[in-house]
C-alpha positions as CSV (number, residue, x, y, z in Angstrom):
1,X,0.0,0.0,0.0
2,X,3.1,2.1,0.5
3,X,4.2,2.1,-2.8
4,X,0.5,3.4,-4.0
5,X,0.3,6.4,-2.0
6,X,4.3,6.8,-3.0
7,X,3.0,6.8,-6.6
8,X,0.2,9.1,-6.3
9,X,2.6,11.6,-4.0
10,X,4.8,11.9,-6.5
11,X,2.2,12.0,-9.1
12,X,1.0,15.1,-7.2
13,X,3.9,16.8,-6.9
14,X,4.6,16.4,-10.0
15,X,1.8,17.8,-11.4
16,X,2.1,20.6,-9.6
17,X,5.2,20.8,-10.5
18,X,4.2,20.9,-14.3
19,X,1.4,23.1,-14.0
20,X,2.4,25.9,-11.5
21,X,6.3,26.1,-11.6
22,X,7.1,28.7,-9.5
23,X,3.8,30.3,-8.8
24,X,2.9,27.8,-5.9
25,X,5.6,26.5,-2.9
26,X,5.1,22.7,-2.3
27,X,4.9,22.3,1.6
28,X,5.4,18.9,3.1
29,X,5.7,16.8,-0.1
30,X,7.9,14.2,2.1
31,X,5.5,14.2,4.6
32,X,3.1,11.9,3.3
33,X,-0.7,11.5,1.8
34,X,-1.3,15.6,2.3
35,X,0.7,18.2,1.7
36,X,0.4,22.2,1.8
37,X,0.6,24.6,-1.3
38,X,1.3,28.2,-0.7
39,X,0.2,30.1,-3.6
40,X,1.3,33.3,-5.2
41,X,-1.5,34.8,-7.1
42,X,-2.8,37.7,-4.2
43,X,-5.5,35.1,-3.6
44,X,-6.5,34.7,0.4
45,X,-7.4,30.8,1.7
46,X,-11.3,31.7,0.8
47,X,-10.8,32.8,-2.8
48,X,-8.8,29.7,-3.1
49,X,-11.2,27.3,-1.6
50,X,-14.3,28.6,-3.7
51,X,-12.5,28.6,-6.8
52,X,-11.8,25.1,-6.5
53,X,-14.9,24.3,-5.1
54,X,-16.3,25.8,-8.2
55,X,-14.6,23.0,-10.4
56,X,-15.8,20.5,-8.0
57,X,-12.1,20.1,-6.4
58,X,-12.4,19.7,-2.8
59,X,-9.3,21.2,-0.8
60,X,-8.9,22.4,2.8
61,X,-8.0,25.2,4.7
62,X,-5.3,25.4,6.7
63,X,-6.7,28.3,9.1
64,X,-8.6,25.6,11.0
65,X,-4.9,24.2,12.4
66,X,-3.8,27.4,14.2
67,X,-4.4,30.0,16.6
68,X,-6.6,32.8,14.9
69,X,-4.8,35.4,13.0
70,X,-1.7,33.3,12.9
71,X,-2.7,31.2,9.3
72,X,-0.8,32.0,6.5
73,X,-3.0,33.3,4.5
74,X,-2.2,31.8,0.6
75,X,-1.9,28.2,1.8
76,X,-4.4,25.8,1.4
77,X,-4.2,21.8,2.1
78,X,-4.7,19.1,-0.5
79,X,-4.3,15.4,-1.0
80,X,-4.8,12.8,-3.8
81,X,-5.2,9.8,-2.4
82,X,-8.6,8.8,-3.6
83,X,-7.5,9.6,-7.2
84,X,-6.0,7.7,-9.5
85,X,-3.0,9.2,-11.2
86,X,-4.7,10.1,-14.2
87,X,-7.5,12.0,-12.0
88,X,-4.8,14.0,-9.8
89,X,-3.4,15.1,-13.1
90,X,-6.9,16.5,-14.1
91,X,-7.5,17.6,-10.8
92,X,-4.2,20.1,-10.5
93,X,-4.6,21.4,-14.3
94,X,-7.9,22.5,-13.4
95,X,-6.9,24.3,-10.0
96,X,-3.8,25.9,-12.0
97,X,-7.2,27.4,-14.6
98,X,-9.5,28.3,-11.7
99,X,-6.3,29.9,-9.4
100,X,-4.6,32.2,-12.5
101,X,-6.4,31.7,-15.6
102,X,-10.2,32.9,-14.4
C-alpha cells in the first residue's frame, strides 16, 4: 500500500510541478498522503477554496490548524489519495485554470 500512495505523492507533486512552476511553494511533499501549497496569485485561503470548489475540487484550509490570525494566509491543504494518477493530473490542471487563468 506504501508504494500506492508513493505513486500518487509523487504524481502530485509532480503535477504541480508541471502546472504551477514557481507560482505555488510545495509544503510537506515528504510528509506523506497531504501536503500544503502556498500560492502566489494575491489570492486569500477563501478565494482559493471557492475557486476550486467551483470546479468541483475539494481542498482544505489550513486556518482551521492554528491559533486565529496566525494562518498563513495563501496556503491551502490538498491530497490525492482517492484519485487515481490520471485524476490528480486532471485535478491540478484545473486548479492551476480556476487559481490564474479565471
Amino acid at each position: 500500500m506504501r508504494v500506492v500512495y508513493r505513486k500518487k505523492r509523487d504524481a502530485l507533486v509532480s503535477a504541480i510541478e508541471r502546472y504551477f512552476s514557481n507560482k505555488v511553494e510545495v509544503i510537506g511533499e515528504d510528509s506523506g498522503l497531504h501536503i500544503l501549497l502556498k500560492v502566489r496569485n494575491g489570492m486569500f485561503e477563501e478565494e482559493l477554496i471557492k475557486r476550486a470548489s467551483d470546479k468541483d475540487i475539494k481542498i482544505y484550509p489550513v486556518s482551521t490548524y492554528y491559533e486565529e490570525g496566525s494562518a498563513p494566509k495563501n496556503t491551502v491543504l490538498l491530497g490525492g489519495a482517492i484519485l487515481s494518477e490520471a485524476e490528480i493530473e486532471e485535478a491540478i490542471q484545473l486548479l492551476y485554470k480556476a487559481w490564474f487563468l479565471s
